[in-house]
C-alpha positions in Angstrom: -24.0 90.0 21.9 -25.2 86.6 20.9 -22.5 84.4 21.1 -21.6 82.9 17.4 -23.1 79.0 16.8 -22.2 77.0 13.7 -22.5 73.8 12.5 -20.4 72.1 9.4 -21.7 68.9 7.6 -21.0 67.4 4.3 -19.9 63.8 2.7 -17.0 62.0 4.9 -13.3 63.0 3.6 -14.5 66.6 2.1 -12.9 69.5 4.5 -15.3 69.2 7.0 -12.9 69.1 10.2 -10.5 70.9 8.4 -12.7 74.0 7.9 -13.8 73.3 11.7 -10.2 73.6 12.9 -9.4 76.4 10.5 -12.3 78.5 11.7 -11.9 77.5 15.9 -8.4 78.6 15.5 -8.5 81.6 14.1 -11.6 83.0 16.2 -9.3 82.0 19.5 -6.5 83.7 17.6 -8.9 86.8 17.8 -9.5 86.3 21.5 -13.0 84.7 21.2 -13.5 82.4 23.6 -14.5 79.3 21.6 -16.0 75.7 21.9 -15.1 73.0 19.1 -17.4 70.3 19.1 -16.8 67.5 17.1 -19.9 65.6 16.5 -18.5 63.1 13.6 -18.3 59.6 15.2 -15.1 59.4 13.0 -13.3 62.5 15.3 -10.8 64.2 13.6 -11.3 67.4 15.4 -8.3 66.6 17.2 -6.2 65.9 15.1 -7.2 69.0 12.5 -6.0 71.0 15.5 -2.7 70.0 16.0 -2.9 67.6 19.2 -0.2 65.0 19.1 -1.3 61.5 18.6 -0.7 61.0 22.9 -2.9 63.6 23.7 -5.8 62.5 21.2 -5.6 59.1 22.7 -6.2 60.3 26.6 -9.1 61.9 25.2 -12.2 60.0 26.4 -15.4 60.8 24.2 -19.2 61.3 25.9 -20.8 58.3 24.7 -17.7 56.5 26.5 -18.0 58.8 29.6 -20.2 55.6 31.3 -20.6 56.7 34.9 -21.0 60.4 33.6 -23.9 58.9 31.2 -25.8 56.6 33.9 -25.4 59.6 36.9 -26.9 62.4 34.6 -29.7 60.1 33.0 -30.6 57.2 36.0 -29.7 54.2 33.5 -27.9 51.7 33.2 -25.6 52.2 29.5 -26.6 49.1 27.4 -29.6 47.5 29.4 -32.7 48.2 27.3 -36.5 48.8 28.4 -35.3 51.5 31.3 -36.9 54.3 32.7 -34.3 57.0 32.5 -34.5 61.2 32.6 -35.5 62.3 29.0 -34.0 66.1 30.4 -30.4 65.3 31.9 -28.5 67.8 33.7 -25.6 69.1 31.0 -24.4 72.4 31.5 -21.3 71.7 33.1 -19.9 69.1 31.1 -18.1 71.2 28.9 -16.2 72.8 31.5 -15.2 69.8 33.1 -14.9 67.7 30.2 -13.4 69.4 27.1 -9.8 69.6 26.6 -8.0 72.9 25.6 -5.7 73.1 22.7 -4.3 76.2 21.0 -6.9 78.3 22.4 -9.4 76.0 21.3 -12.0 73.9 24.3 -12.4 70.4 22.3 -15.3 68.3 23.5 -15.9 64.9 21.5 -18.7 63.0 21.3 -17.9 60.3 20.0 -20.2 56.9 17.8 -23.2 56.0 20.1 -23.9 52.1 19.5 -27.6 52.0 19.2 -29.6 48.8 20.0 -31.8 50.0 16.9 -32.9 52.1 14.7 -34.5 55.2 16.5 -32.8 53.9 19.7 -33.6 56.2 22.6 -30.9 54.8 24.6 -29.7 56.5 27.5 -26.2 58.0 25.7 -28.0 59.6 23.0 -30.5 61.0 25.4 -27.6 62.8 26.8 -25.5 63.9 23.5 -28.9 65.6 22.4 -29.7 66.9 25.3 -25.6 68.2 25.4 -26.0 69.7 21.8 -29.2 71.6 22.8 -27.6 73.3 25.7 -24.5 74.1 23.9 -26.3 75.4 21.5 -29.2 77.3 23.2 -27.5 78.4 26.5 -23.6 78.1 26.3 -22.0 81.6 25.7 -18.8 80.6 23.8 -18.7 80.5 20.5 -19.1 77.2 18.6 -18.4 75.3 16.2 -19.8 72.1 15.4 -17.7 69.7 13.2 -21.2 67.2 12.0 -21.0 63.8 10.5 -22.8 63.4 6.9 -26.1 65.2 8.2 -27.5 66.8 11.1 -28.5 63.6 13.1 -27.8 65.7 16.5 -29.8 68.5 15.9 -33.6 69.0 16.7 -36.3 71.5 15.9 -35.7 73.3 19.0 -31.8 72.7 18.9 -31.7 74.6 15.0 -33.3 78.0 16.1 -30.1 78.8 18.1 -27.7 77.8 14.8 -26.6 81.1 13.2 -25.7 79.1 9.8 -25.3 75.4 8.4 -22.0 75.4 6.3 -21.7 72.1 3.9 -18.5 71.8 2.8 -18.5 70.5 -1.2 -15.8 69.0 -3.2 -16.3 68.8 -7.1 -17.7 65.5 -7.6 -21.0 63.7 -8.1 -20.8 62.1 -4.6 -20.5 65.1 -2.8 -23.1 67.4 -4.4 -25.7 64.8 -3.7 -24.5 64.7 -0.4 -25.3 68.5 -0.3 -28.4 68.1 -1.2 -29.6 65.5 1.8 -28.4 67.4 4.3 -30.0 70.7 3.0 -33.4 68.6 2.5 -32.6 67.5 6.6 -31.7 70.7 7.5 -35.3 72.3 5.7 -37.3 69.8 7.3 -35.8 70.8 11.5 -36.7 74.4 10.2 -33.0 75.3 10.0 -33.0 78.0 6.7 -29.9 79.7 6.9 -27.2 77.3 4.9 -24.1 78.1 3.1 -21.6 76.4 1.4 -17.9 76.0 1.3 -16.3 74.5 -1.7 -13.0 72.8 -0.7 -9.9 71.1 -2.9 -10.9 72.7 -6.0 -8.3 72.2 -8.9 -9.1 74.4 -11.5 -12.1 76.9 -12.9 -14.0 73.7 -14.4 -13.9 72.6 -10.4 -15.4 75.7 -9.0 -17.6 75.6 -12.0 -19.2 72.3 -11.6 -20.2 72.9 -7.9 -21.5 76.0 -8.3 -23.9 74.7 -11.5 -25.1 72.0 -9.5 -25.8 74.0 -6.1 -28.3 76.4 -8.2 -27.5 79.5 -7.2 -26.7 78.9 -3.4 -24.3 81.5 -1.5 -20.9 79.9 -1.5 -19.0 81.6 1.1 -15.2 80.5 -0.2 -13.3 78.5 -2.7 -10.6 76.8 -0.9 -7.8 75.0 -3.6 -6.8 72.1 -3.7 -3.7 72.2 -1.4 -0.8 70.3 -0.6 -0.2 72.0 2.3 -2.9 71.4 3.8 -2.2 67.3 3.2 1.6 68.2 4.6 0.3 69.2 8.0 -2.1 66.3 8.4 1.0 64.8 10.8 1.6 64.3 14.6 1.3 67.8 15.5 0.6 69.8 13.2 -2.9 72.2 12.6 -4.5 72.8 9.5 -2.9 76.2 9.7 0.5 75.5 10.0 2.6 76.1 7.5 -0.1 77.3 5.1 0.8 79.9 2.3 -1.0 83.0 2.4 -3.6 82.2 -0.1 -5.0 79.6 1.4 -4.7 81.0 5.0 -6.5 84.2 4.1 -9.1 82.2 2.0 -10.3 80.6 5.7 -10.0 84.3 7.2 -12.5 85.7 4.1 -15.0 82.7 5.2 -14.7 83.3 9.1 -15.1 87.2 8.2 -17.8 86.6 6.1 -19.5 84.5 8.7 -19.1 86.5 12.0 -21.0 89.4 9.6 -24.1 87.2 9.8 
């Protein structure tokens, strides 16, 4: 069987690594063998799945992975005008470079400097070509925790996505969020996009989002809970300590998605 590929985008600060964490959890809970791969250059992957503050720290992102960078792609990192391989050899850096928490293999990306906009500089060359792989050819399940967008995805890379989930909170900011990253998503030919709506508050909450996402197949409502801000400590996953509501709300999504 195929092995299950997802990606989750939305606005900063809306649920995105928390639904991530939620969903790598409780697929390795399951026994699925499972890649998290947190593609936000603000990385709270981590931290969503309850690695201490130590352990985050030893973790050493791609785009800061310097020799691994200029071996794979015959550059030098930050010297501009090179000739460098446009195909790098990736398939083995997530064995030998994710960490493995709770069941989970974590493998961070990490911000790429670019010299410019559009730069074609030797680490993105090798994220992209990372992301295809994982995507195309990897047969764990994964999960791809995105920044605001799909910046690391490609035409080729988005036939091997089962699903784009964009995670929506009720406010103005968010929704038009939602509706750039399904605009990027329609133009890499990736069709197949649902939506999450996270820290909703009340009926008029759920309400709103759904009015202004037309229609769109919202796979959960996920409340607004203070248990969920509790756990964001040293430690602690996003499912730790969660009453059963909200725990079985993330179940419902995951069950709903695996169906796909």
């Amino acid at each position: 069987m195929k092995p299950f590929k997802i990606a989750i985008s939305g606005k900063g600060g809306v649920g995105k690594s928390t639904l991530a964490a939620a969903m790598s959890l409780l697929l390795a809970r399951r026994g699925t063998k499972v890649l998290a791969l947190d593609a936000d250059p603000d990385a709270n992957l981590a931290a969503c799945l309850g690695m201490t503050e130590d352990a985050q720290k030893a973790i050493v992102p791609i785009s800061r992975q310097i020799a691994l960078i200029e071996e794979r792609t015959g550059a030098k990192v930050k010297q501009y005008g090179q000739m460098f391989k446009l195909n790098p050899e990736v398939s083995d850096i997530a064995d030998n470079y994710a960490v493995t928490h709770g069941g989970v293999s974590l493998l961070v990306l990490g911000a790429i400097e670019k010299g410019g906009s559009g730069c074609a500089c030797p680490e993105n060359v090798l994220i992209r070509a990372l992301v295809s792989d994982l995507v195309l050819h990897n047969d764990q399940a994964l999960i791809m925790d995105m920044e605001a967008g799909i910046e690391h995805l490609g035409r080729g890379t988005a036939r091997g996505v089962d699903a784009m989930v964009v995670v929506v909170e009720p406010g103005q900011r968010s929704i038009d969020s939602a509706h750039r990253i399904i605009a990027m998503a329609d133009d890499i030919g990736l069709k197949n996009i649902k939506f999450v709506l996270n820290k909703v508050a009340s009926s008029g909450d759920e309400g709103f989002v759904r009015g202004a996402l037309a229609g769109r197949e919202v796979l959960g409502v996920v409340p607004y809970c203070e248990d969920l801000r509790r756990v964001d400590r040293n430690g602690k996953s996003v499912l730790d300590g969660l009453r059963n509501e909200v725990l079985q709300e993330f179940k419902n999504i995951l069950g709903k998605l695996t169906e796909m």
